[in-house]
C-alpha positions as CSV (number, residue, x, y, z in Angstrom):
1,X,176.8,-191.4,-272.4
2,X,175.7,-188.7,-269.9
3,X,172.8,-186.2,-270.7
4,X,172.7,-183.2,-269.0
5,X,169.6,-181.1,-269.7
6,X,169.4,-177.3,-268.4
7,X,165.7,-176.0,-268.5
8,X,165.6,-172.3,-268.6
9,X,162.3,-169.9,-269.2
10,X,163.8,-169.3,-272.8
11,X,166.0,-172.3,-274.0
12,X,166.5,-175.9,-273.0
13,X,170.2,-176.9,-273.5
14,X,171.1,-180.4,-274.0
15,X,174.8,-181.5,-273.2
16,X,175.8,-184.8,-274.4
17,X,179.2,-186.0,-272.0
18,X,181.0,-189.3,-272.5
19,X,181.7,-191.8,-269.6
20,X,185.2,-193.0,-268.9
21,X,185.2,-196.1,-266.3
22,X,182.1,-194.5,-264.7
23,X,183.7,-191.3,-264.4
24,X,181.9,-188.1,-266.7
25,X,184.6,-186.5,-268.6
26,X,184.4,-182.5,-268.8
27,X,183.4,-180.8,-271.5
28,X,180.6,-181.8,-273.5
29,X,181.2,-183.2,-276.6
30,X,177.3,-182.0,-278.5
31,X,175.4,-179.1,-277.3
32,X,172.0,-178.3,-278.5
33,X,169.3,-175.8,-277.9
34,X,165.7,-176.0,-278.3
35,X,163.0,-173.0,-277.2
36,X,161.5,-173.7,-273.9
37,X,157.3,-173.9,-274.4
38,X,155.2,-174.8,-271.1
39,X,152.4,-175.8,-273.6
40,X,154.7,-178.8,-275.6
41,X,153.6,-182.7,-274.3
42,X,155.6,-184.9,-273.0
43,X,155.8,-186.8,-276.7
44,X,156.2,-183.6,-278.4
45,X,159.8,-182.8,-276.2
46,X,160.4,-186.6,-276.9
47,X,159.9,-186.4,-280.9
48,X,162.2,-183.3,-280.8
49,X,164.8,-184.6,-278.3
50,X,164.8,-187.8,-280.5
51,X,165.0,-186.7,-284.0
52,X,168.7,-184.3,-282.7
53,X,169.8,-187.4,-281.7
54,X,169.2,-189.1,-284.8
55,X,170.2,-187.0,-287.7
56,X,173.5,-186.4,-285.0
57,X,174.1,-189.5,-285.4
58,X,173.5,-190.2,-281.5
59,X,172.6,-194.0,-280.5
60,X,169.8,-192.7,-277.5
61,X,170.0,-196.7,-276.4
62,X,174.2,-195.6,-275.1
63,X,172.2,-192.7,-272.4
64,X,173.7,-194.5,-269.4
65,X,172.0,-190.9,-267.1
66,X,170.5,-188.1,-267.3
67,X,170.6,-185.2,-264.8
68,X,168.5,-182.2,-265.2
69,X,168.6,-179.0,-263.7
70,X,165.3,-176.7,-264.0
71,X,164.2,-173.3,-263.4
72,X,160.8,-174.0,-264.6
73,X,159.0,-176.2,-262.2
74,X,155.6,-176.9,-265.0
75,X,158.0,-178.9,-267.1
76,X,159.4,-181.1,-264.4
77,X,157.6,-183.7,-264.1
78,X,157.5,-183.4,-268.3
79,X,161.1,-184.1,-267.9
80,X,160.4,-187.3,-265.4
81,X,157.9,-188.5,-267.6
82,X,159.6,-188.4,-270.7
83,X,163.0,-189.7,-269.2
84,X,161.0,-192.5,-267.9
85,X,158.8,-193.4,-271.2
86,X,161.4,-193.0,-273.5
87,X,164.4,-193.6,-272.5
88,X,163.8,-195.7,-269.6
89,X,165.5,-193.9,-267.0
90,X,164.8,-191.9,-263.9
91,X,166.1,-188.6,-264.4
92,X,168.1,-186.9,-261.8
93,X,167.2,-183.6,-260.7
94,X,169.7,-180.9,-259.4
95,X,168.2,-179.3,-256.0
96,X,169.6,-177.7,-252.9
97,X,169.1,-181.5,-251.5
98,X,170.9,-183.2,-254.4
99,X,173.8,-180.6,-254.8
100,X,176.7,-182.4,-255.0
101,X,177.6,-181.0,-251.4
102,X,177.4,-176.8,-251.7
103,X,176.6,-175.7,-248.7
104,X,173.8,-172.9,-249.0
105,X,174.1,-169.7,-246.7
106,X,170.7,-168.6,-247.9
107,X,167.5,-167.3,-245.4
108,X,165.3,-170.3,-247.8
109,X,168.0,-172.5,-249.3
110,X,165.0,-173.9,-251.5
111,X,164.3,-170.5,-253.1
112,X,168.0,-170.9,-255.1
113,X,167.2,-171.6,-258.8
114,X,169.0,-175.5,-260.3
115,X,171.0,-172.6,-262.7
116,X,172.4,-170.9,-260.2
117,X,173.1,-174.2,-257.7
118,X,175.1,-175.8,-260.8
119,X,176.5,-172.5,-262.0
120,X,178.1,-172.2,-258.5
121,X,179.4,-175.5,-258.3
122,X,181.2,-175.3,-261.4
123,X,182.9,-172.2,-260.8
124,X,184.2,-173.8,-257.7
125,X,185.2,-176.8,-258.6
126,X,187.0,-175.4,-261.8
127,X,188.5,-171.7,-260.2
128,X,188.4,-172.0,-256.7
129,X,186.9,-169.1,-254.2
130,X,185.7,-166.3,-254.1
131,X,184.3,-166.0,-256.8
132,X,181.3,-164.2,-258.5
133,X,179.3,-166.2,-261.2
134,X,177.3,-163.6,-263.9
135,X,174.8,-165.7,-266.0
136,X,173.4,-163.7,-268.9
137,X,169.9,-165.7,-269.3
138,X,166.2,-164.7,-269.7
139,X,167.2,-163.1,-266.0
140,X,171.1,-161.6,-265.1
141,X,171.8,-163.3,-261.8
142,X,175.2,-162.5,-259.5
143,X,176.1,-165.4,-257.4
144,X,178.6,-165.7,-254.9
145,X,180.6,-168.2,-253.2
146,X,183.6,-167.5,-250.8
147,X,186.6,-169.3,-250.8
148,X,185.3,-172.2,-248.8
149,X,182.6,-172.7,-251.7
150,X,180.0,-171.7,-249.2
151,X,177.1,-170.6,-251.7
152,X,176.6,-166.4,-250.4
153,X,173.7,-165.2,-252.3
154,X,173.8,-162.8,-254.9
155,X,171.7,-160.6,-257.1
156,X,168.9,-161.0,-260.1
157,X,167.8,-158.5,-262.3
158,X,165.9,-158.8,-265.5
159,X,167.8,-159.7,-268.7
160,X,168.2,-157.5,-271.6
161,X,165.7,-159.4,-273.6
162,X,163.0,-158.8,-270.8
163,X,163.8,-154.9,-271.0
164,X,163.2,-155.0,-274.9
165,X,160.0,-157.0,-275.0
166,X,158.1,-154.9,-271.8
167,X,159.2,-151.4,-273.5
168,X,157.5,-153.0,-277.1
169,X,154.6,-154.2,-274.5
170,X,154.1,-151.3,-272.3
171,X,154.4,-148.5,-275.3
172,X,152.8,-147.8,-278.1
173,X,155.0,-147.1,-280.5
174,X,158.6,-148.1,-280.2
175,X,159.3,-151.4,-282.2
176,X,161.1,-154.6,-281.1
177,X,164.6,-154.7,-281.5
178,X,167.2,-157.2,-281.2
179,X,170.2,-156.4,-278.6
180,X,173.1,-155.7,-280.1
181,X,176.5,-153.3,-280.2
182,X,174.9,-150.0,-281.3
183,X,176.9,-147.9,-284.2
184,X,177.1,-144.8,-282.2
185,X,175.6,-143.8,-278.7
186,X,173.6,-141.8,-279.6
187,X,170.9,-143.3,-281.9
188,X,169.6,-141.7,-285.1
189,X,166.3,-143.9,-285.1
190,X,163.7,-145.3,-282.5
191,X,165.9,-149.1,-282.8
192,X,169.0,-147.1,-282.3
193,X,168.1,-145.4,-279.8
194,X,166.3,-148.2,-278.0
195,X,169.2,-150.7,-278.7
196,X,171.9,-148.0,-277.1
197,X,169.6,-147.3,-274.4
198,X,169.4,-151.4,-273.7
199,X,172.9,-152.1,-274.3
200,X,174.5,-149.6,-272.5
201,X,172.0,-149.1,-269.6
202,X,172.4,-152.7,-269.3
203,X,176.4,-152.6,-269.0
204,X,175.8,-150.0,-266.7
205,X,173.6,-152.0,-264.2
206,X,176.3,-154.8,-264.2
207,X,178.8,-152.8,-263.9
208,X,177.0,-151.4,-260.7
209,X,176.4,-154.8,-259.5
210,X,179.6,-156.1,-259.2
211,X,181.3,-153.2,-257.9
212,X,179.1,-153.7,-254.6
213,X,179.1,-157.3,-255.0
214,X,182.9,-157.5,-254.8
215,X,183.2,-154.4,-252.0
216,X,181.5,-157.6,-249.7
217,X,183.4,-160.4,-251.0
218,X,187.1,-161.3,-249.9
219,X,189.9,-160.2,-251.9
220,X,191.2,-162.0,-255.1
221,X,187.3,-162.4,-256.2
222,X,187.5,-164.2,-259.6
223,X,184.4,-162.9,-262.4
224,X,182.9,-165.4,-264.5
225,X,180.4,-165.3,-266.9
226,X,177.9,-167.7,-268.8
227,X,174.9,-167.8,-270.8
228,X,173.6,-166.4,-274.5
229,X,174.5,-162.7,-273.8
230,X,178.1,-163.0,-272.2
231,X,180.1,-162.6,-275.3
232,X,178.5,-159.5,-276.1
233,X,178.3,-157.7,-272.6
234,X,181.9,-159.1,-271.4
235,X,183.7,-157.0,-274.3
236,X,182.3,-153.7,-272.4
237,X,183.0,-154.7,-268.4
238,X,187.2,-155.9,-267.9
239,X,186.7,-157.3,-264.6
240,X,184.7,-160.6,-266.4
241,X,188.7,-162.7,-267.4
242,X,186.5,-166.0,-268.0
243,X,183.4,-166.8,-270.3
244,X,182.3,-170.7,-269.9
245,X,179.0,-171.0,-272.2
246,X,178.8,-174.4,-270.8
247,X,179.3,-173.5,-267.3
248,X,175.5,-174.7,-265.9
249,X,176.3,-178.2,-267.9
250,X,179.2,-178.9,-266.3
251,X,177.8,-178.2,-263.0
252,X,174.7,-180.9,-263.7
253,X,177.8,-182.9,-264.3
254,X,180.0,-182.1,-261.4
255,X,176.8,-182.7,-258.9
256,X,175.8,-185.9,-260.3
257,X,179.1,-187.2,-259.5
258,X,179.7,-185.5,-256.3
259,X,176.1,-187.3,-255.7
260,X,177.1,-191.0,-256.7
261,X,180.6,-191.3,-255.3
262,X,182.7,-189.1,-257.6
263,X,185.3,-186.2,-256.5
């Protein structure tokens, strides 16, 4: 079995991928989530990682790899430790050197996040170029890649969640809310008011994005989205035709292999 572990500033995603005559097949076949703490040991990730596996049912003696891809650099060498100790392997870790061949047209190639390097990959591999990639995490990054699969650049802004939790930090008085569809507009309460103010000033900024995003790129552009808030933003923006939750997994995958003699 292949592992594929995404470390982001909110959640750590697990994908669990079969082998097939050394070849990873697509799509994961178990995907879990656990909340991201830079305080947890290395044997605290390992008892959690461990008891999924087991009340899954998940033999962790089968791991033949595991490939990693992290935004959150105080939990790498968590990752290599814990890889190493308890599962006696040497983790792989997705970076602009070890990425499965996606050439990087970037003023700092090493400034590009693991997400965004597999995120890329993925989308080209599975839809071709040019194409814009929109992951809804902790932070909303745009990334582009032309129809070469040269990686462009692209955009971050702060995620929905990060908007909620600095107006409950900065104010004094308006609650925290969760982000959802708002009832009407035009709220009759502080969290309806703050969740249409969010939710639609948050469609708005995408919506803003991409426009200029794809005035740059070359015609056909395909939209993708992935990550927790896609479902709920794509509804409200048409241009977005594809949602893959599991896009950033696939693209740990599809760089591994790229890296150790797969197409």
């Amino acid at each position: 079995m292949f592992l594929a572990i995404d470390i982001g500033n909110t959640n750590i995603t697990l994908g669990l991928f079969k082998f097939k005559k050394n070849i990873v097949e697509k799509n994961p076949v178990k995907i879990w989530r656990i909340a991201t703490s830079k305080k947890k040991t290395v044997d605290e990730y390992a008892t959690v990682i461990l008891d999924i596996f087991r009340y899954s049912g998940i033999d962790e003696t089968k791991l033949k790899v595991i490939a990693v891809a992290s935004v959150v650099p105080s939990l790498d060498n968590v990752f290599l430790e814990l890889t190493d100790l308890y599962f006696h392997k040497k983790a792989f870790f997705v970076t602009t050197k070890q990425s499965g061949g996606l050439k990087v047209s970037y003023g700092n190639p090493e400034e590009v996040g693991a997400d965004r390097i597999a995120d890329a990959v993925a989308v080209y591999k599975m839809y071709g170029g040019p194409a814009i990639v929109i992951d809804f995490g902790t932070a909303t990054t745009f990334d582009c890649i032309d129809s070469k699969g040269n990686y462009l650049g692209g955009a971050i802004a702060p995620g929905p969640a990060i908007s909620a939790e600095s107006l409950t930090q900065k104010t004094a008085k308006l609650p925290s809310v969760n982000i959802k569809l708002p009832e009407n507009v035009i709220g009759r309460s502080t969290v309806e008011c703050i969740q249409s103010g969010l939710y639609y000033g948050y469609i708005g900024l995408v919506k803003e994005i991409l426009l200029r995003l794809k005035n740059k790129m070359q015609p056909g552009v395909k939209i993708i989205a992935t990550g927790g808030l896609a479902n709920l933003i794509s509804k409200e923006i048409k241009e977005i035709k594809n949602i893959i939750p599991e896009l950033t997994l696939e693209g740990i995958r599809i760089i591994w292999q790229k890296e150790n003699g797969g197409k």
